[in-house]
C-alpha positions, 0 to 999 in steps of 0.5 A: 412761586420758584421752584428751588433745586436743592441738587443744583445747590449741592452740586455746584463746587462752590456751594461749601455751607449750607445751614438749615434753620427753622422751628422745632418739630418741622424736620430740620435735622432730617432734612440736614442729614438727608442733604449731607447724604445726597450730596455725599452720594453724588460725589462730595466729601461732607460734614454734617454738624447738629448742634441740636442736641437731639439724638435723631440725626445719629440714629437716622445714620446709623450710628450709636452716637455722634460726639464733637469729632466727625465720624464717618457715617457707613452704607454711603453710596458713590465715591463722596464720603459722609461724615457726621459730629454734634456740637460739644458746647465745653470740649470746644472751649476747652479746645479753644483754650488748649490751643491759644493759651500758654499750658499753665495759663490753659490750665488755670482757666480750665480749672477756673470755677467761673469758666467750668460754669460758662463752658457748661451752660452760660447763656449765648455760649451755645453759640459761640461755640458753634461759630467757632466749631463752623471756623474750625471745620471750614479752616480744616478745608477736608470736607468740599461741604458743610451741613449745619443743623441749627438748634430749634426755634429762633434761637437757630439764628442767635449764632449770627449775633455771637461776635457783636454780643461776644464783643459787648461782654468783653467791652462791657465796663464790668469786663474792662474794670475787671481786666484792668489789673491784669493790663497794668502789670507788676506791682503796679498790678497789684496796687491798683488791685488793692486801691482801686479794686476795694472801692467796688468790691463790696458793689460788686461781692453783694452782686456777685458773691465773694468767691464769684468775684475773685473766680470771674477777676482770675478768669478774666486776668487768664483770659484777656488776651486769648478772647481777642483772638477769639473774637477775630476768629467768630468775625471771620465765621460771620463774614464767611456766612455771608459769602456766595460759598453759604447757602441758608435754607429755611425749614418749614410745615406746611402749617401757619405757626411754621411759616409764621416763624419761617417769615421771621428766618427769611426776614432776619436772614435778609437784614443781615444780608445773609444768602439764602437760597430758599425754603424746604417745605417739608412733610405735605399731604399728597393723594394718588387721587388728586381729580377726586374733589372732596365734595365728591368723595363725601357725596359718594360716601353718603349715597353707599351708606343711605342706599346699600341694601344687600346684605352681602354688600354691607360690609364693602359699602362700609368699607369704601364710604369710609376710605372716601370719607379719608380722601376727603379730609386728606384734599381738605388738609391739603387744600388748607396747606396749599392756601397756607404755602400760597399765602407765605408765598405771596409775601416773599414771590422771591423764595424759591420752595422745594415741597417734600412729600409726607412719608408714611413713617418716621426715618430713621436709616439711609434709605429713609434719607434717601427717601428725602433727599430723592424728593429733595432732589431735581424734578426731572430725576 
């Protein structure tokens, strides 16, 4: 098994995105924020984006929220700077909009009922929108990192489809039949409109609605020529992921659903070709007492409860036999994680895993980062 230096990554000034992914429930967005806080304090200017949309990361940073502009986190040490935002799925859009759209035009679309509801809530816009905000951060080049914080689960990865699912909407031949009027022209526009248009109208208003038909048919009209760009754009994001400059980081439990899922992040991750520079193995049971077997616990704890005599000691014995009684199911759980990680690491010998000691409490201040990113840090340190 490799061991992974989550420093040398940090430090290295060619390293300018590093995106966490995993499952829920593992600590993803800790280890996002404790990352962005590291790398900080050791000198580089950083961003950390969740698009989570869970409030831990402002609360471990001491912020009261996070919204779609970076804010500057306090309390930082070292001469980097740290700063952190959450992905607004509608204000990015609407950014979108406002900047590669005439005012009238921009104004049409934003009022549009069928683009309020795909900028809300449309299935894959999540995801859109976060390849266009990573552009927008990266395009800015204020910051010398970027840490992203993806959403739970597997969906984590749906960003990287967000260009070739983008342009099959657009190509669809739905799309293209609704676009068509607005590429003629004129009264040519307008013809075609009432001959061609009524033929299917009545198709597609029984699937649609009425109402819904003509919202989605000005959308489209609006939008046709500012989704090119769009699209452009989210291309050059996705390339830009698989550049030596981007570092995906799998996060993971030791536990067999965690790694369960974390094998389909590193297999996904490899048959896009992306960069990944290993797995962050996070809260592992650990013990100040490791030449302690648990036999050994247990056959200690059942002798002082059989063979305690005195009175005065009874309560001592009790006492002890039940922390040995703990020690020894703390060196089964982590006996059982250590077959787990051994397991996972059979099948990909090529991942380098950084293990991250479980903390007695949740983290919710730097100094909680800190913690995390202290274990995350360099061995030798």
């Amino acid at each position: 098994m490799t061991g992974l230096d989550i420093d040398t990554l940090i430090d290295d000034p060619a390293t300018r995105i590093v995106v966490c992914c995993g499952s829920g429930g593992v600590g993803k967005t800790t280890t996002a924020a404790a990352i962005g806080l590291r790398a900080a304090e050791r000198g580089r200017r950083v961003v950390v984006l969740t698009i989570d949309p869970a409030r831990r990361l402002a609360q471990s940073m001491g912020l009261t929220e996070l919204d779609n502009t970076p804010r500057v986190v306090k309390g930082t040490r070292g001469d980097g700077e740290l700063q952190a935002m959450m992905l607004d799925m509608k204000r990015t859009f609407d950014e979108v909009v406002l900047a590669h759209a005439e005012p009238d035009r921009a104004r049409a679309i934003l009022e549009n009922p069928f683009y309020q509801s795909l900028s809300a809530g449309f299935a894959g816009t999540q995801e859109y929108m976060a390849m266009e905000k990573l552009g927008q951060l990266r395009a800015e080049d204020r910051w010398d990192l970027i840490v992203v914080d993806t959403p739970p689960s597997r969906s984590a990865l749906d960003f990287l489809d967000a260009p070739s699912r983008l342009g099959s909407f657009l190509d669809g031949k739905v799309i293209r039949l609704l676009t068509a009027p607005a590429k003629v022209g004129g009264r040519s526009a307008m013809k075609f409109l009432n001959v061609g248009m009524g033929l299917i109208t009545g198709t597609l208003g029984k699937i649609f609605g009425a109402q819904l038909l003509t919202d989605i048919q000005t959308f489209v009209a609006a939008t046709d020529s500012m989704f090119g760009g769009f699209r452009e754009r989210a291309d050059r994001t996705y390339q830009l992921l698989k550049d030596d400059g981007t570092a995906f980081l799998v996060v993971a439990a030791p536990e067999r659903d965690a790694l369960r899922e974390a094998a389909y992040f590193v297999d996904r991750l490899a048959a896009d070709a992306m960069p990944l520079a290993g797995l962050v193995l996070n809260r592992v049971h650990t013990t100040g007492a490791p030449q302690l077997t648990s036999e050994r616990a247990l056959a200690a704890a059942e002798a002082l409860e059989e063979n305690g005599t005195a009175t005065s000691t009874v309560e001592a014995e009790t006492l002890a036999a039940g922390l040995l009684r703990l020690h020894a199911e703390r060196m089964q759980v982590m006996a059982r994680e250590r077959r787990t990680r051994d397991r996972f690491a059979s099948v990909y010998p090529d991942v380098p895993i950084v293990e991250v000691p479980a903390l007695p409490g949740d983290v919710h201040d730097l100094d909680g980062l800190r913690a995390i990113g202290h274990r995350l840090g360099s061995p030798a340190e």
